[in-house]
C-alpha positions in Angstrom: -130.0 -35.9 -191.6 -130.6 -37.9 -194.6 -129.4 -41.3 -193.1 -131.4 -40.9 -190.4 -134.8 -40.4 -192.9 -133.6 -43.4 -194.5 -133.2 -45.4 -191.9 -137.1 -44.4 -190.4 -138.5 -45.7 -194.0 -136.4 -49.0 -193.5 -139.8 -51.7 -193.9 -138.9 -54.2 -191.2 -140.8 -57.8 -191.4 -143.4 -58.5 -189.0 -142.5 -61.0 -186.7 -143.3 -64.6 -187.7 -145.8 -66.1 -185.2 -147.3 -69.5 -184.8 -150.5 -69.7 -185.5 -153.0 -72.0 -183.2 -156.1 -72.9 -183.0 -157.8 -73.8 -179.2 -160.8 -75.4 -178.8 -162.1 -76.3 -175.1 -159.2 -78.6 -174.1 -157.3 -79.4 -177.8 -154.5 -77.1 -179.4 -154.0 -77.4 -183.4 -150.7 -76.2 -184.4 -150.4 -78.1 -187.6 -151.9 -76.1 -190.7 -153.3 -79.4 -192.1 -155.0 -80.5 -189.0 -156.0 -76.9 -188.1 -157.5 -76.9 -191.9 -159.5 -80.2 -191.9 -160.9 -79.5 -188.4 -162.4 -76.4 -189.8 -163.7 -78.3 -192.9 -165.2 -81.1 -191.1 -166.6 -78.6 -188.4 -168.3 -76.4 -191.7 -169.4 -79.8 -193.4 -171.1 -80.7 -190.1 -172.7 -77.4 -189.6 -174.3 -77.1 -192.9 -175.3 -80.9 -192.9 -179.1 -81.5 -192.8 -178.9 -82.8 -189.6 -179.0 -79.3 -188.3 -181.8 -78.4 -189.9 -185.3 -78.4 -188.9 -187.9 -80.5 -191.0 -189.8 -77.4 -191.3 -187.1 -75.8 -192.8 -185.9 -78.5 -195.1 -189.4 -78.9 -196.4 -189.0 -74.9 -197.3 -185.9 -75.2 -198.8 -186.7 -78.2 -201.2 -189.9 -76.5 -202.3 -187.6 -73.4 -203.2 -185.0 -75.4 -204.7 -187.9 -77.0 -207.3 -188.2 -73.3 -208.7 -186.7 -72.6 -212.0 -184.2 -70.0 -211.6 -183.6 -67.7 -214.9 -179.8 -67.1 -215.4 -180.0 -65.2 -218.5 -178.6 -61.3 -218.7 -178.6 -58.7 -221.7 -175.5 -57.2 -219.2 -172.7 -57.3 -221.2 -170.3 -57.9 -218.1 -167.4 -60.1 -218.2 -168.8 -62.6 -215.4 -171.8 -63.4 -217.7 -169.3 -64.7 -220.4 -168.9 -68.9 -221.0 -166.1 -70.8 -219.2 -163.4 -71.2 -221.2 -161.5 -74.5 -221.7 -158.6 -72.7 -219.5 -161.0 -71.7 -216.5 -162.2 -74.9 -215.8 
């Protein structure tokens, strides 16, 4: 009875499985190439090219604003880099 209890808490390893990535007619196997498709793809995205003039005439008037950082919260997130952290 008890080897049978051990043997049902026996952790077994998941199966190791290739990872892909499939885009229309292109396969990425490779964790490199799968990796700097995605970067390049966000980079794209997010470029101003995408945007609309209206919108880019928004978002540098926003990004002109003064934004005030400082907290009286004591947390440890609000602390200075140290040398080590950077």
């Amino acid at each position: 009875m008890f080897g049978t209890q051990l043997e049902y808490l026996k952790v077994k390893a998941p199966p190791k499985n290739n990872k892909h990535l499939k885009l229309v007619n292109h396969i990425f196997s490779d964790k490199n190439k799968t990796s700097n498709f995605i970067g390049q793809t966000l980079s794209k995205n997010s470029s101003k090219k995408n945007l609309s003039p209206k919108f880019i005439a928004y978002k540098n008037t926003q990004e002109k604003k003064f934004l005030d950082f400082t907290s009286e919260i004591k947390e440890c997130y609000n602390d200075p880099f140290t040398l080590y952290e950077l």
